[in-house]
C-alpha positions as CSV (number, residue, x, y, z in Angstrom):
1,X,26.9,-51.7,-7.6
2,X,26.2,-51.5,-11.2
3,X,27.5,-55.3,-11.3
4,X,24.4,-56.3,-9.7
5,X,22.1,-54.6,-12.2
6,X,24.2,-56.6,-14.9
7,X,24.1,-59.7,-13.1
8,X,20.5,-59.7,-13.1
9,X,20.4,-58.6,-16.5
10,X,22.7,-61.6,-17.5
11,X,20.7,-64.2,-15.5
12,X,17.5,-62.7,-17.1
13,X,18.4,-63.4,-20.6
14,X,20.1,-66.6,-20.3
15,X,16.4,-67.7,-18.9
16,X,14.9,-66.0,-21.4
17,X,16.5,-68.3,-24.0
18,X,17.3,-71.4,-22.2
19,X,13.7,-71.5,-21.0
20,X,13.6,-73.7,-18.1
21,X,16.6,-76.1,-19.0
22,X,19.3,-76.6,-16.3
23,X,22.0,-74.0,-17.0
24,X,25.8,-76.0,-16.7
25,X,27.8,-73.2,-17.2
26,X,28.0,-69.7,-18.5
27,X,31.0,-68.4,-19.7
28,X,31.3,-64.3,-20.0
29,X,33.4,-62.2,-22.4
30,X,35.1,-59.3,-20.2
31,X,36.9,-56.2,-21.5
32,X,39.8,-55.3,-19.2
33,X,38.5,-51.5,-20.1
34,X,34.5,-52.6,-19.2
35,X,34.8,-51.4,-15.8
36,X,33.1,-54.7,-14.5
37,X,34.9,-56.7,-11.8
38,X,34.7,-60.4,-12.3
39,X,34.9,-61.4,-8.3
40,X,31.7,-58.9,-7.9
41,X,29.6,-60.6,-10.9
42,X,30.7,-63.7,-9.7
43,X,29.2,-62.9,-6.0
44,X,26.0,-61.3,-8.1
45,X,25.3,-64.8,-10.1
46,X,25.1,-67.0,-7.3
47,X,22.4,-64.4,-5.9
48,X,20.8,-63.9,-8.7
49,X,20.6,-67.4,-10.2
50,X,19.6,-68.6,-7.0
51,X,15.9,-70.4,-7.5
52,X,16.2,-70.7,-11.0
53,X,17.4,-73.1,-13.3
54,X,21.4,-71.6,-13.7
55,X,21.4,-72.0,-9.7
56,X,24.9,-74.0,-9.3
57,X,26.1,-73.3,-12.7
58,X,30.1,-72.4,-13.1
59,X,30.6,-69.2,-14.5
60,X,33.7,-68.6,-16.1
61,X,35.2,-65.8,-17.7
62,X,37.2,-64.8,-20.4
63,X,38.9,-61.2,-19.9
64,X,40.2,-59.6,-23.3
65,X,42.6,-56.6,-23.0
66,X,42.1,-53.2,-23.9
67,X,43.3,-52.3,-27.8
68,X,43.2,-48.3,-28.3
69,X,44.5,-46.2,-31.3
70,X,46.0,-42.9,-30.6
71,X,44.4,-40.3,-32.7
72,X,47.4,-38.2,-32.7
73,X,50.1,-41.0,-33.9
74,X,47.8,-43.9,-35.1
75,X,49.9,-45.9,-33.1
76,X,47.8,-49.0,-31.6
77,X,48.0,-50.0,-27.9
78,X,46.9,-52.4,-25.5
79,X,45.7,-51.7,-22.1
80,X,45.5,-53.5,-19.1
81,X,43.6,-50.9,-17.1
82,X,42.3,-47.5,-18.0
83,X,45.2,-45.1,-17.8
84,X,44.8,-43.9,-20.9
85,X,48.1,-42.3,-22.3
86,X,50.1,-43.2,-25.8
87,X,53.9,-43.2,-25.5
88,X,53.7,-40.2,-27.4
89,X,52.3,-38.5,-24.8
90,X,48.9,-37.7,-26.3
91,X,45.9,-39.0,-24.0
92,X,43.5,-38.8,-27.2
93,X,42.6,-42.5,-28.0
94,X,40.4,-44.3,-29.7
95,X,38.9,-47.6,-28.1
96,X,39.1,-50.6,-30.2
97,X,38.5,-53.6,-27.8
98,X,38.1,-54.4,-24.2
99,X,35.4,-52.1,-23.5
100,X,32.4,-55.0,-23.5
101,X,30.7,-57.4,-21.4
102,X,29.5,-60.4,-23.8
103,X,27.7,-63.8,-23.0
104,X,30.3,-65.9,-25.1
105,X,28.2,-69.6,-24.3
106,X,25.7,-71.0,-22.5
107,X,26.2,-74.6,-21.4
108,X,22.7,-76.6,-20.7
109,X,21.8,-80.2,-19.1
């Protein structure tokens, strides 16, 4: 449920800068490591934005893979989900990307 919480959080500061211009669209940066599912923050926004000036805006997303670096072989990785093991067999990694949730653009009437 903590997609709800960052749903509301989202449509908060969108209306917070847009004021009380008609929201288009909103697109949202996703780490594949964030833990956030898309489908649930898509359900969340058209709750959330309902009543307010992003009600019936697209949200799209953008979904950027995981990048780790393994602290034992400095090899670097990319991860599609969190399973978190180098080829080397060490499971200590560093994260580089994909751990984020960003507001990337804001589209307004």
């Amino acid at each position: 449920m903590h997609e709800l919480a960052i749903t509301e959080s989202i449509v908060s500061g969108v209306r917070e800068r847009v004021g009380e211009s008609r929201v288009l669209r909103v697109i949202l940066e996703v780490g594949k490591l964030s833990q956030f599912v898309p489908e649930s923050i898509k359900f969340f926004f058209e709750v959330c934005a309902q009543g307010t000036p992003l009600e019936g805006a697209a949200l799209e997303f953008i979904e950027v893979a995981g990048r780790v670096r393994c602290r034992a072989c400095a090899a670097e990785l990319e991860l599609q989900d969190w399973i978190p093991l180098c080829p080397c067999g060490s499971a200590e990694l560093e994260v580089l990307a994909g751990q984020r949730l960003l507001v990337k653009a804001v589209e307004v009437a």
